[in-house]
C-alpha positions as CSV (number, residue, x, y, z in Angstrom):
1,X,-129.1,64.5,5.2
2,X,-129.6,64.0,1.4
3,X,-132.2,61.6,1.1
4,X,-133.0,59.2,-2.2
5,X,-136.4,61.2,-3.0
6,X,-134.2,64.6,-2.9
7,X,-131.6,62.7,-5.5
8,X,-134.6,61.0,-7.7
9,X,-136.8,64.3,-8.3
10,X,-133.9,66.7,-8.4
11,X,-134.4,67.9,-12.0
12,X,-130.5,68.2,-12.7
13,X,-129.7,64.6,-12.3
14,X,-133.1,64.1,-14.0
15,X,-131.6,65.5,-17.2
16,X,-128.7,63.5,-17.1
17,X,-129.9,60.8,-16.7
18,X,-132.2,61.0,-19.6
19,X,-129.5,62.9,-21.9
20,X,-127.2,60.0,-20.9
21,X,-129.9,57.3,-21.7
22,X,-130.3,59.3,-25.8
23,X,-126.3,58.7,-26.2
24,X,-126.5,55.3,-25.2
25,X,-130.2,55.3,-27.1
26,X,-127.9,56.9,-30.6
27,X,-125.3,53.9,-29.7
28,X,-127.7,51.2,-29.7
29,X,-127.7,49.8,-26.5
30,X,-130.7,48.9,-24.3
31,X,-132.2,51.4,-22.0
32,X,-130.7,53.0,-19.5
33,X,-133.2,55.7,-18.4
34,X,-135.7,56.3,-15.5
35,X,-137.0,52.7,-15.5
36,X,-133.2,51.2,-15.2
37,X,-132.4,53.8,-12.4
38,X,-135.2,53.2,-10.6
39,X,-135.1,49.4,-10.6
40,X,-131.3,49.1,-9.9
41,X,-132.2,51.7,-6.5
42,X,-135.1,49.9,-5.6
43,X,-133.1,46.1,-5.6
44,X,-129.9,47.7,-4.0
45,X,-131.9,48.9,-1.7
46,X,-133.7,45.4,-1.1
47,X,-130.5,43.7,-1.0
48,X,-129.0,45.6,2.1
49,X,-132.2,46.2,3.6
50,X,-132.5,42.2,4.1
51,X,-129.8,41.9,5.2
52,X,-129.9,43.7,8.0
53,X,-127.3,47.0,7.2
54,X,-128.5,50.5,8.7
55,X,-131.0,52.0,7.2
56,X,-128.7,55.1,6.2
57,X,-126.9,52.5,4.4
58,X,-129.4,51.4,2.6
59,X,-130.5,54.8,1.6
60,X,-126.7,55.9,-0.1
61,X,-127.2,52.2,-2.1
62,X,-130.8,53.4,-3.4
63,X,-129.2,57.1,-4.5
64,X,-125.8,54.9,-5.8
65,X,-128.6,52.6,-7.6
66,X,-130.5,55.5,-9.4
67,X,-126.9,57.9,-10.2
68,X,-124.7,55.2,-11.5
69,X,-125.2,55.2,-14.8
70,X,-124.8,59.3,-15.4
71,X,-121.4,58.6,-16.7
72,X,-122.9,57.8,-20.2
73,X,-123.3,61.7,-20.6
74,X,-120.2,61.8,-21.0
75,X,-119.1,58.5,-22.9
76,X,-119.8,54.5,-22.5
77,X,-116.2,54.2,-22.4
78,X,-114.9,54.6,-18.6
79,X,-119.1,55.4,-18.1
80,X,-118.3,54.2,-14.6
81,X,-115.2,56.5,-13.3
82,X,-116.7,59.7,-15.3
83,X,-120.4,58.9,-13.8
84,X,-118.3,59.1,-10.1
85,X,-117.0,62.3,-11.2
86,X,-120.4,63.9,-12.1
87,X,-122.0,62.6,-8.7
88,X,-119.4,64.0,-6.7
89,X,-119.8,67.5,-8.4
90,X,-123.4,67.1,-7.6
91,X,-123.4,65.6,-4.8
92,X,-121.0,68.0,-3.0
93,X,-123.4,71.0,-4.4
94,X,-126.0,69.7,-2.3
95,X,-124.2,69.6,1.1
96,X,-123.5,65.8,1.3
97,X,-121.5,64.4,4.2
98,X,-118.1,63.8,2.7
99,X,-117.8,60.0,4.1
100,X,-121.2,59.6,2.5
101,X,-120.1,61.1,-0.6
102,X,-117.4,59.1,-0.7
103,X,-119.8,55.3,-0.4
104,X,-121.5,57.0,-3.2
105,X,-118.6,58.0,-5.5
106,X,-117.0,54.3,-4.7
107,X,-120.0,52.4,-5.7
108,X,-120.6,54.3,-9.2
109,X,-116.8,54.1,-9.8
110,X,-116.5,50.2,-9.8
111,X,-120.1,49.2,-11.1
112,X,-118.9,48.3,-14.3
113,X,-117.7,44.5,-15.2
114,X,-114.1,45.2,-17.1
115,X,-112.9,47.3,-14.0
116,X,-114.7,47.6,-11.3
117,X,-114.8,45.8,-7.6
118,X,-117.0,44.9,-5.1
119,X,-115.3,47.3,-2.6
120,X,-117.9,47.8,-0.3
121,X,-121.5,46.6,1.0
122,X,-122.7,49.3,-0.8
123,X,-120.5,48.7,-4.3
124,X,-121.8,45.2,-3.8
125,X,-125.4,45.7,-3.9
126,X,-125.2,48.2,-7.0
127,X,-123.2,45.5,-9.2
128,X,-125.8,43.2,-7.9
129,X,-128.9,45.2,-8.6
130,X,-127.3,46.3,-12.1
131,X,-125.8,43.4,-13.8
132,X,-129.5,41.6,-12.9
133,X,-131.4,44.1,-14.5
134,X,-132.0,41.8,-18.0
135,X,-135.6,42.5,-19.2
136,X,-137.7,42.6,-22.0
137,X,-138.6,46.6,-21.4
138,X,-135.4,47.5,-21.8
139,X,-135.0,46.8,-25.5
140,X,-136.0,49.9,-27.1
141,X,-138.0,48.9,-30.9
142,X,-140.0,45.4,-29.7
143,X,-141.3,45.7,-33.0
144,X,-138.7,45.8,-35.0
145,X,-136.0,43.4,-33.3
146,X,-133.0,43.5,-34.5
147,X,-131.9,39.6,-34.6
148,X,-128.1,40.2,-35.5
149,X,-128.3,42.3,-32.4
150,X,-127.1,39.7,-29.9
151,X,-128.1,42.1,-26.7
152,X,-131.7,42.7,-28.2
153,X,-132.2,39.8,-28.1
154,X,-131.0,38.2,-25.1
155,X,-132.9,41.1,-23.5
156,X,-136.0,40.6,-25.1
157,X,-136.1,36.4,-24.5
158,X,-136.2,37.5,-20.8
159,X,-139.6,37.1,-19.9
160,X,-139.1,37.1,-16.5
161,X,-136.3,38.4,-14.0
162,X,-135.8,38.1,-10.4
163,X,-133.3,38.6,-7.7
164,X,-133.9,37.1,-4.3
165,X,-132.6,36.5,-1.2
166,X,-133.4,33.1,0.2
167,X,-134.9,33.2,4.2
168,X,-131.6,32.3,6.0
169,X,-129.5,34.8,4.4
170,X,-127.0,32.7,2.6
171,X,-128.2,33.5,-1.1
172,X,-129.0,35.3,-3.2
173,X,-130.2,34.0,-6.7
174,X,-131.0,35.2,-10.2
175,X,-134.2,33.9,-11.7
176,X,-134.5,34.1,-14.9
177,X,-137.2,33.0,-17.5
178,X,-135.8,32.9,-20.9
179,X,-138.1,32.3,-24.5
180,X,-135.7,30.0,-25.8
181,X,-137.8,29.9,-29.0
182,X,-136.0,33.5,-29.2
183,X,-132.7,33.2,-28.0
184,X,-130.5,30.3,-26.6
185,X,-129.8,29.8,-22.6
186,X,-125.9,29.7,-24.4
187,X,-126.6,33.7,-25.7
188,X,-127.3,34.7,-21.9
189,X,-124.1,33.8,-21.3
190,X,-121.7,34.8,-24.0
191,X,-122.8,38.4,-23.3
192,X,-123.6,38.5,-20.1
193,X,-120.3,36.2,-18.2
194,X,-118.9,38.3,-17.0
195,X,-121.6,40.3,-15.3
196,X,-122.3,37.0,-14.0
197,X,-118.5,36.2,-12.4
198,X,-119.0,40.2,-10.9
199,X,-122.5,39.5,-9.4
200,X,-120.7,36.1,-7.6
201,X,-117.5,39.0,-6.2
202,X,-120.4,41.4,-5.2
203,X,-122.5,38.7,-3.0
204,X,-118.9,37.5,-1.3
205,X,-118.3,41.0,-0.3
206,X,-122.1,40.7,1.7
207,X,-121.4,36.6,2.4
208,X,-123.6,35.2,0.2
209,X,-123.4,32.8,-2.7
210,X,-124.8,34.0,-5.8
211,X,-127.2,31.7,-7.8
212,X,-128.5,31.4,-11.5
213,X,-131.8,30.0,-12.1
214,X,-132.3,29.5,-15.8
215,X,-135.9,28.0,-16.7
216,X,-136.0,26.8,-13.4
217,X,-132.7,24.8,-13.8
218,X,-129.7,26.4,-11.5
219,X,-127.1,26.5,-13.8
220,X,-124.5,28.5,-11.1
């Protein structure tokens, strides 16, 4: 079986992943690179692994978590459906069980917040561990912050970011610590609403209800 270490050190994906992260790097976003990959497998993982799925599960949502956001390679638009493309290829190289291939390539596919559904556990836990990944490392030039730049902002306000699930298993919360001296609470959410109305889709597909902790004040 292909396992998440095979996926994370293959030096194929480990090119397009950082070739995908420059485009996105020449476009202006945050990063997307090894750090981003690495969280978003890593809390995918913790999501199902609480929960209680198999632990093959929870291994295809850690090699969903670090693949998913290939697609940039290519281009941000449709990143999500081009990124499923490029797994497959690679993913069928290497031997992959087509059913698992298939959770994989479904999860990447509908990550992303204009198209994409929770249409699985696994699909759920990616959109999940994505959409919460809002961090101060992620903006790129901390020195030179670009304050017409709504995302650098928000991003770099977040002091501190957490996603957990509570002890009986009925929710799962985002913590967030914002420097409002920085950037508004009201920012957070004109950029980020509708990752926000995703994450709530993605912990009803795994019964849960989602949570937003802003400051220490649940705001969802």
């Amino acid at each position: 079986m292909i396992t998440y270490e095979q996926i994370k050190n293959h030096p194929d994906i480990r090119v397009y992943v950082s070739e995908a992260d420059s485009s996105l790097a020449a476009l202006g976003y945050t990063e997307h690179s090894f750090p981003h990959a690495t969280r978003v497998a890593a809390m995918a993982g913790y999501i199902l692994e609480t929960l209680g799925y198999y632990e093959r599960d929870v291994e295809l949502a850690k090699i969903a978590g670090f693949m998913h956001d290939i697609g940039n390679l290519v281009n941000r638009v449709d990143h999500s459906q081009s990124g499923a493309i490029i797994a497959f290829r690679i993913l069928n190289s290497l031997g992959m069980d087509a059913r698992e291939m298939a959770a994989i390539v479904a999860a990447i596919g509908n990550h992303d917040e204009e198209t994409g559904v929770p249409v699985s556990a696994i699909a759920a836990a990616l959109i999940l561990a994505d959409k919460s990944d809002v961090r101060r490392s992620r903006v790129r030039d901390k020195k030179h912050i670009n304050r017409n730049d709504i995302h650098d902002c928000v991003n770099y306000s977040v002091t501190k970011s957490e996603l957990i699930i509570n002890e009986s298993k009925t929710e799962i919360t985002l913590k967030l610590e914002i420097d409002t001296e920085f950037s508004p609470v009201m920012n957070y959410f004109e950029i980020f609403l509708k990752r926000m109305i995703m994450c709530r889709k993605g912990a009803g597909k795994l019964g849960l209800q989602f949570k937003l902790s802003i400051n220490g004040q649940l705001l969802l």
